[in-house]
C-alpha positions as CSV (number, residue, x, y, z in Angstrom):
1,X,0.1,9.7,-41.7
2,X,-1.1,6.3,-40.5
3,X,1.2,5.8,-38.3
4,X,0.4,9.0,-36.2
5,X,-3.2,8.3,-36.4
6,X,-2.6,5.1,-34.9
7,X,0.3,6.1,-32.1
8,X,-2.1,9.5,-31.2
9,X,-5.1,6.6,-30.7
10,X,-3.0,4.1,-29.0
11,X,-1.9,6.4,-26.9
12,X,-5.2,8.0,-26.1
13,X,-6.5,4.4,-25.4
14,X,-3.5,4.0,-22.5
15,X,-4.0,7.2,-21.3
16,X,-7.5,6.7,-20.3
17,X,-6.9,3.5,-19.0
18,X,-4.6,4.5,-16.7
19,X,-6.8,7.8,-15.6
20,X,-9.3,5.5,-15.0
21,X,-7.0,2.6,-13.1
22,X,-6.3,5.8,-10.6
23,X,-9.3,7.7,-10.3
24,X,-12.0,5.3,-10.5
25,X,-11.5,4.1,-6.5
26,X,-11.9,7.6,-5.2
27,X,-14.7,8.7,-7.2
28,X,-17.2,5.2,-5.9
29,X,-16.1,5.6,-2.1
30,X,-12.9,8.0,-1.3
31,X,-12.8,6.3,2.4
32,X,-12.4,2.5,1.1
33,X,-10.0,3.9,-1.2
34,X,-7.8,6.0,1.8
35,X,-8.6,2.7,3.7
36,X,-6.8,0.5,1.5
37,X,-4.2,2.5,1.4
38,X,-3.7,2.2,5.4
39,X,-3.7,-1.3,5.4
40,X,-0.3,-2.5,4.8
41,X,0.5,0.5,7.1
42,X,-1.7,-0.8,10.0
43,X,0.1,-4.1,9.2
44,X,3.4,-3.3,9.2
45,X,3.2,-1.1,12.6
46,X,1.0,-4.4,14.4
47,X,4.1,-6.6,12.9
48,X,6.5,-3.8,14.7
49,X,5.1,-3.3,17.9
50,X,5.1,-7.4,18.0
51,X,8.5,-7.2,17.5
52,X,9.6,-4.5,19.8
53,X,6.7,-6.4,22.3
54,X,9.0,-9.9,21.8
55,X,12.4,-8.1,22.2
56,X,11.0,-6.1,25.4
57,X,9.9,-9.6,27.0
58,X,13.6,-11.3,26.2
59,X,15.2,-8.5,28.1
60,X,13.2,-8.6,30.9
61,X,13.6,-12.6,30.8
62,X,17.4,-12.6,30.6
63,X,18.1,-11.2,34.0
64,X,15.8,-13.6,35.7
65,X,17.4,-16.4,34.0
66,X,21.2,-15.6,35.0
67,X,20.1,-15.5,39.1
């Protein structure tokens, strides 16, 4: 019966730590929560566009090069 007790409360205890690990952020400010969540997003697109920006350049570099 100990065992139960304990497992039900241990359990309880990770439960609301995780409840509160996700729903805390949204509850003190829900747009620096959905901001967060952007960033690597915004990140990785700026790191693309670089890339595709670099590539772009190279082609139009190659041509000139050969003449």
């Amino acid at each position: 019966m100990g065992r139960i007790v304990t497992f039900v409360l241990g359990m309880s205890i990770v439960a609301a730590g995780v409840w509160y690990a996700l729903y805390r952020p949204a509850r003190m400010d829900p747009e620096a929560a959905a901001a967060r969540g952007l960033d690597t997003a915004r990140k990785a697109a700026d790191r693309i566009e670089g890339d595709m920006q670099k590539r772009a350049d190279d082609l139009l570099q190659q041509p000139q090069e050969q003449q």
